[in-house]
N, C-alpha and C positions, 0 to 999 in steps of 0.2 A: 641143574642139580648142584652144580660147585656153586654157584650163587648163593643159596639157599644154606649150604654148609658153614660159607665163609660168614654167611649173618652169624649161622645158632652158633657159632663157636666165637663170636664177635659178644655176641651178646650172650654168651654162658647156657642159653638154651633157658633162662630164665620164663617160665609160663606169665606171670605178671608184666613183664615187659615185651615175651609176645603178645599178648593179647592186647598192650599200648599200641603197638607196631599196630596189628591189625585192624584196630579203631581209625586210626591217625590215617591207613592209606583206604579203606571205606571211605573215609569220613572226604577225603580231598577227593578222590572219586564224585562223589554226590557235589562236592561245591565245585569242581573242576569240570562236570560235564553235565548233570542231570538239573545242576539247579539255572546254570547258561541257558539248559533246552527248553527249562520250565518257562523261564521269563521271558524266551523268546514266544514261545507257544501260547502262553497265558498272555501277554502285551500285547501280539499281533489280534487278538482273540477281543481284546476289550481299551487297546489304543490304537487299533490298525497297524498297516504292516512297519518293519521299520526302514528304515529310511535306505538303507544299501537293499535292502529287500530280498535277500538268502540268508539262510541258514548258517550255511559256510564264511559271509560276511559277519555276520554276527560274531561265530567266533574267533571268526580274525580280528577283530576289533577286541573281542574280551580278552584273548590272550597277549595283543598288543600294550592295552591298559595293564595287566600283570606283569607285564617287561619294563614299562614305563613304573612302575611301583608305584603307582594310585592309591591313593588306600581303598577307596569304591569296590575296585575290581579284588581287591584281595580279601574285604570284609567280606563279597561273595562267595571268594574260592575256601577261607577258613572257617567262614561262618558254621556251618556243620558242624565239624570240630570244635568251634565254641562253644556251640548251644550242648553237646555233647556233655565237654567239661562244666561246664554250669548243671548243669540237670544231673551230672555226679557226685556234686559238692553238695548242690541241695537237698541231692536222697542223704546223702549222709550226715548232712547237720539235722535233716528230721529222722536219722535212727539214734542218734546223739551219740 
């Protein structure tokens, strides 16, 4: 709970800039674990297994490429979040 306090009075308890926060860590959620699990499950599924052949390897290697600052691995982990931002800009250039 002090965690939580020292954000909202960090960030003014602003609603527009909570609801940034709470996109931004969704959004690295889905590219940090769901879209890893997807490409492991989807690739094993329609390229065979991969080559260390677990799970657990897999994300050792993805999270490996993120420490090594790949861009690969991090268009992965952000990509959410981009497409995100992109498909906000564009609702709002088509409301004008």
């Amino acid at each position: 709970m002090g965690l939580a306090l020292s954000l909202r009075n960090a960030f003014g308890g602003t609603p527009g800039l909570r609801r940034e926060l709470t996109l931004l860590v969704a959004a690295l959620v889905v590219g940090l674990v769901l879209v890893p699990l997807a490409s492991f499950l989807v690739g094993g599924r329609t390229l065979g297994p991969y080559a260390a052949g677990t799970l657990g390897a897999f994300f050792v290697r993805f999270y490996q490429g993120l420490g090594s600052l790949s861009p690969g691995f991090w268009m992965v982990a952000l990509g959410p979040y981009v497409i995100l931002l992109l498909a906000r800009a564009l609702l709002a250039l088509l409301r004008g």
